[in-house]
C-alpha positions as CSV (number, residue, x, y, z in Angstrom):
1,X,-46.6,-40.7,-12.1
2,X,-50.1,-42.2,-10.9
3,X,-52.6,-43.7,-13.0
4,X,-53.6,-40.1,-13.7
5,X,-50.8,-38.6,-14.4
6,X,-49.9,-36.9,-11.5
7,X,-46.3,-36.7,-10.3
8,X,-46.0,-38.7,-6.9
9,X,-43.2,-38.1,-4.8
10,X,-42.1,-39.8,-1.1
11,X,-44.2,-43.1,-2.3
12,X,-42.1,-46.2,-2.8
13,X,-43.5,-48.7,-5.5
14,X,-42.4,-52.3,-5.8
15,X,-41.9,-54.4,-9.1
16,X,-41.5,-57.9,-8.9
17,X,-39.6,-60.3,-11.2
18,X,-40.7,-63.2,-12.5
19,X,-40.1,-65.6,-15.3
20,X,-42.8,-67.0,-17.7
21,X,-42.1,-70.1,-19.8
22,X,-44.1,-70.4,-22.7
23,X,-44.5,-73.6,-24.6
24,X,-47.5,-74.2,-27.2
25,X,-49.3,-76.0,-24.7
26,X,-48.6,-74.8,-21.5
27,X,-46.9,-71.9,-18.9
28,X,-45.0,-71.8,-16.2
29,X,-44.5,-68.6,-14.2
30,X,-41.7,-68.8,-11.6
31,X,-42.5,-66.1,-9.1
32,X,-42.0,-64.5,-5.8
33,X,-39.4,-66.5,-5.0
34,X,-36.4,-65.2,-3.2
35,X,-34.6,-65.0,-6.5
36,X,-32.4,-61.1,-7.2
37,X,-33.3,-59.9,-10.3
38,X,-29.7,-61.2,-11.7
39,X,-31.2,-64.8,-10.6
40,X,-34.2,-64.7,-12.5
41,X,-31.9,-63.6,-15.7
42,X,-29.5,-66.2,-14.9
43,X,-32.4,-68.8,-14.8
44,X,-33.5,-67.2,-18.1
45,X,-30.3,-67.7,-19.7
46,X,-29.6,-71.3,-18.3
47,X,-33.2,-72.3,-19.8
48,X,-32.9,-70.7,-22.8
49,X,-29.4,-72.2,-23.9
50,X,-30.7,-76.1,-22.9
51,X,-34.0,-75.5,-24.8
52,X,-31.7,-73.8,-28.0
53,X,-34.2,-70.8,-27.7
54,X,-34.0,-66.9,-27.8
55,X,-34.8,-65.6,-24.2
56,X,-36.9,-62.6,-24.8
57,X,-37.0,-60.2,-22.1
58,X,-39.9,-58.0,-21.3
59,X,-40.1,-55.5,-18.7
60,X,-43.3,-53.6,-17.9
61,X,-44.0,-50.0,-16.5
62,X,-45.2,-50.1,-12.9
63,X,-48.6,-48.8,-12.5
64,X,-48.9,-46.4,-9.6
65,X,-52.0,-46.7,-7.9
66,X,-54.0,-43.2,-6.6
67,X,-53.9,-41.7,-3.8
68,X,-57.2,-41.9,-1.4
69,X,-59.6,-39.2,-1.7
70,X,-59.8,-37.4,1.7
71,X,-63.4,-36.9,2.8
72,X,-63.3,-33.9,4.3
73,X,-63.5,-35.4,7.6
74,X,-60.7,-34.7,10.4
């Protein structure tokens, strides 16, 4: 579904990974890199076992832009 809840079909959507480290002070994103999916978790994992924290895992629902209005023209 678009942003206005219209059912789109035949349009292909892509969701990137990425993986935010949050300290009190500062964050890090690591992004569009050529890691899988699997390698961001994996990362996820490794850094959340050395640092002795929970890994929390958030995924978010793509947002589907609209379609372009046709003008009438042609």
């Amino acid at each position: 579904m678009n942003s206005k809840g219209t059912l789109v079909k035949g349009r292909t959507i892509a969701v990137h990974s990425k993986l935010s480290i949050i300290g009190t002070s500062q964050k890090h994103i690591i992004e569009n890199t050529k890691f899988s999916d699997a390698g961001y978790w994996w990362l996820g994992h490794e850094i959340s076992d050395f640092l002795d924290l929970e890994l929390q895992v958030i995924s978010q629902t793509p947002v589907i832009p609209p379609e372009p209005e046709h003008t009438g023209c042609c």
